[in-house]
N, C-alpha and C positions, 0 to 999 in steps of 0.2 A: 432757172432757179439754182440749179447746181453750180454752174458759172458764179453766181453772187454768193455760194457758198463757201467757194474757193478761194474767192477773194477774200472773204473774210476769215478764213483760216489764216492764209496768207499775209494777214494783215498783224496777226502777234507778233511777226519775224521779222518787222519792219521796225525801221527807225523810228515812225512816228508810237508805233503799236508800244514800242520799247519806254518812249519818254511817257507814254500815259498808265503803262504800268509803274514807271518809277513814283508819279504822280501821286495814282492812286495809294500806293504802297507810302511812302512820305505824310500823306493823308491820312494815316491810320496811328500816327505819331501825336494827334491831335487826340485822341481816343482814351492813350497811353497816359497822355499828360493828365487827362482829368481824373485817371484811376489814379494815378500816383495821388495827386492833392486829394483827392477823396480818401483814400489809406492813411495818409499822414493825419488826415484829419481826425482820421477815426481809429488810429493808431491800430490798424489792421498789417500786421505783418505779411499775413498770406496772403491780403490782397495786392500787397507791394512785391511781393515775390511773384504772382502772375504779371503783378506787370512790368515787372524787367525781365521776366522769361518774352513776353510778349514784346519789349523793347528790342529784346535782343533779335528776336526774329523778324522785325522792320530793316534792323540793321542788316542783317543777313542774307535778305531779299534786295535791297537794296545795291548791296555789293552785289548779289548775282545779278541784277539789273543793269548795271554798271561795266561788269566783264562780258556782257552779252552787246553791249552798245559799241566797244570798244570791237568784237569778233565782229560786228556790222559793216568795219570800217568808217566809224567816224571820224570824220578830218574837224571835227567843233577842237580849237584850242588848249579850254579849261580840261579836258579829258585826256589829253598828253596824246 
């Protein structure tokens, strides 16, 4: 048990562990979008301001997601 535990810790550090957090984190951009057209709709400012605070924090995980794949050493192209 402890063995499949370690793997599984093991496994956020990993390249694939990296691209499904990017995933999920990019998935959450979906979320954002519908807060946004909902505020607009309802011309709620503070709810448009949670959700560029909250866009902004996609983006920012993302980017760490990003510099974390790159310290991996990925050899993928598009990531220089």
């Amino acid at each position: 048990m402890s063995k499949a535990l370690s793997k599984a810790k093991g496994f956020k550090k990993s390249k694939s562990g990296t691209y499904l957090s990017m995933a999920t984190t990019a998935f959450g951009a979906f979320g954002v979008a519908k807060q946004v057209k909902k505020a607009r709709l309802e011309h709620d400012t503070l709810r448009l301001i949670d959700a560029a605070v909250s866009a902004a924090a996609i983006v920012t995980g993302l980017a760490l997601l990003v510099r974390e794949l790159k310290r991996l050493g990925d050899d993928d192209v598009l990531l220089g």
